[in-house]
N, C-alpha and C positions, 0 to 999 in steps of 0.2 A: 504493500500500500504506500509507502513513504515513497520506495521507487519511482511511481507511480506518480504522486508530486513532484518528486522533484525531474521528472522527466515532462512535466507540464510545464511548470516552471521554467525550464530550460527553453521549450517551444516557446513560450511567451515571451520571453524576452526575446528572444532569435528573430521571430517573428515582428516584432515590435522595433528591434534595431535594424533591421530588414527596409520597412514599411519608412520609417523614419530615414534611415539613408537614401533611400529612392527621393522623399520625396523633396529633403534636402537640394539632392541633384537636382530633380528637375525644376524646382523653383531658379536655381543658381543659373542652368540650361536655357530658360526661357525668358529672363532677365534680357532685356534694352542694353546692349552694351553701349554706351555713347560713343568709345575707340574705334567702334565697327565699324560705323553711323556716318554717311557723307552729311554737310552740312544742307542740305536740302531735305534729306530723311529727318535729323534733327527738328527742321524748322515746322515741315509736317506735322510730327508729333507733338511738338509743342503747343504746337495750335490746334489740335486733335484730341488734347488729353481729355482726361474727365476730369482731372482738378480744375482747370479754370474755362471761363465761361467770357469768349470774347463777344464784346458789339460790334453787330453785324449787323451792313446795310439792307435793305426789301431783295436784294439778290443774292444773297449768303454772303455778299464782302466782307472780311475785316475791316472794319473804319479805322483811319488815323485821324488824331487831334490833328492841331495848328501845329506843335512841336512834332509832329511826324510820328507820335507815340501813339499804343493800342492801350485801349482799359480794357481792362478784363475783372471780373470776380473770382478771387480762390475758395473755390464751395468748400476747402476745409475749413477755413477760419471766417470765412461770410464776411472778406475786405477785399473791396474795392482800388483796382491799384493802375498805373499810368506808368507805361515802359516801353521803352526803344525796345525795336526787334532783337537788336544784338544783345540787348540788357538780357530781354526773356529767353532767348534761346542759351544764354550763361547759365542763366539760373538753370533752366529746363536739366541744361548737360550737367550740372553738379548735381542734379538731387536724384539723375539716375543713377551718375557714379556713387553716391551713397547711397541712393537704395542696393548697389549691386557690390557692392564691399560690405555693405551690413549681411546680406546674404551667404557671400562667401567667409566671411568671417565664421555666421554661425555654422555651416557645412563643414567649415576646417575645425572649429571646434569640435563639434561633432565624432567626426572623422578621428580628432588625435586622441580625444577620450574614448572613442572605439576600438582604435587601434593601441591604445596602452592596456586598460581592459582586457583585450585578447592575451598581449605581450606577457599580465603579469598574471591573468589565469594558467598560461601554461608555464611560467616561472613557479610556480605556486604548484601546481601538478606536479610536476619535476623533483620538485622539493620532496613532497608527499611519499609519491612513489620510489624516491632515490631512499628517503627511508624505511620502506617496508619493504620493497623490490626494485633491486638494482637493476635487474634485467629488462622490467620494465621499463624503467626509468628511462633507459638508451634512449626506447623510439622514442619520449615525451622528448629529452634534448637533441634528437632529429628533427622535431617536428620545428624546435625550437629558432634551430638553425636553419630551415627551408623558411620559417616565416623571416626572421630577417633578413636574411638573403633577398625573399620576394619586396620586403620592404625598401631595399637596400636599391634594388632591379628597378622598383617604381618611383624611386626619388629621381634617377639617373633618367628613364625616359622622361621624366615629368618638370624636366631643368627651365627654365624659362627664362630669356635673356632681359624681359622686365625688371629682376631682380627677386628677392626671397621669399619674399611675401607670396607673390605668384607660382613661385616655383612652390611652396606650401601648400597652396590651393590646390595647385593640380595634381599633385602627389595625394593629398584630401578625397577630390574626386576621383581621379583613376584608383585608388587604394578599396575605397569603399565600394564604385561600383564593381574592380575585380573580386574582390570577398562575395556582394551578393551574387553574382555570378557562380561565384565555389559552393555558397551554401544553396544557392536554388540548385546545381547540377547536383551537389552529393543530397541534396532531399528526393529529387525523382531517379536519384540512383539506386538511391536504399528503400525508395517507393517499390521501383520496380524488382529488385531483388528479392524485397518479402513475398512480392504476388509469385516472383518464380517458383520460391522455392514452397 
């Protein structure tokens, strides 16, 4: 019976680091990059978003003032504001870049407390097992070794000439989506081995 817990338990959270690293990703994935962005794409968006609420003439125009500026409203804080195109299109480009650093930040977080987690449960295993069976123990510091090896593999594809931060990120993501990858292939491994056998 306890097995039996803790063999749910184990599903649950599997499942739940799973679900959460996907979805991580795909948030980070689907994110506005502004760096991508020609300044045309940019300017679209800006004037497209669903934060603010440009005046517009009986033809769908954007209007300018006398100073050559658009008002618009930002329906999040219900103010009213007067701004050069190049002003808005500033702003627009910084508050994607932090929406999309606040993103990757939380994914990389994510990511390194999953990846330590992993690191020091089988630290912990090793330990365990090195005391009660040695023999065991070997494959737990094989396993030990093949995971930082792979970690070691994915920092190295994952290099980014933007500098560290980036190169974190991407090790983040590739790291997490090759794990869910391992653990979805060995769940319909071991799916499909119980049905054989």
């Amino acid at each position: 019976m306890e097995n039996n817990r803790q063999n749910l338990i184990t599903k649950i959270l599997t499942y739940l680091v799973i679900f959460l690293g996907v979805l991580f990703t795909l948030i980070v994935m689907t994110d506005d990059n502004p760096k991508e962005m020609n300044p045309e794409q940019i300017k679209v968006a800006a004037f497209n978003n669903d934060q603010f609420e440009f005046e517009k003439d009986d033809k769908g125009r954007f209007i300018k003032d006398k100073f050559g500026n658009y008002t618009y409203t930002d329906l999040e804080n219900d103010s009213t504001y007067s701004k050069s195109e190049g002003e808005i299109l500033r702003n627009y480009q910084t508050s994607l870049e932090e929406k999309l650093d606040g993103h990757v930040f939380t994914l990389t977080f994510f990511s390194i407390i999953t990846v330590s987690a992993t690191f020091l449960l089988l630290l912990l295993g090793f330990g365990y097992l090195a005391y009660i069976n040695w023999a065991k123990a070997k494959k737990i510091l094989a396993g030990v070794g093949v995971f930082a090896l792979f970690m070691i593999i994915v920092y190295f594809i994952s290099v980014d000439e933007r500098g560290t931060d980036w190169t974190l990120a991407n090790t983040a993501i590739n790291s997490t989506v090759l794990l869910i990858i391992v653990a979805l292939v060995s769940w319909i491994g071991g799916s499909v081995l119980k049905l054989r056998k």
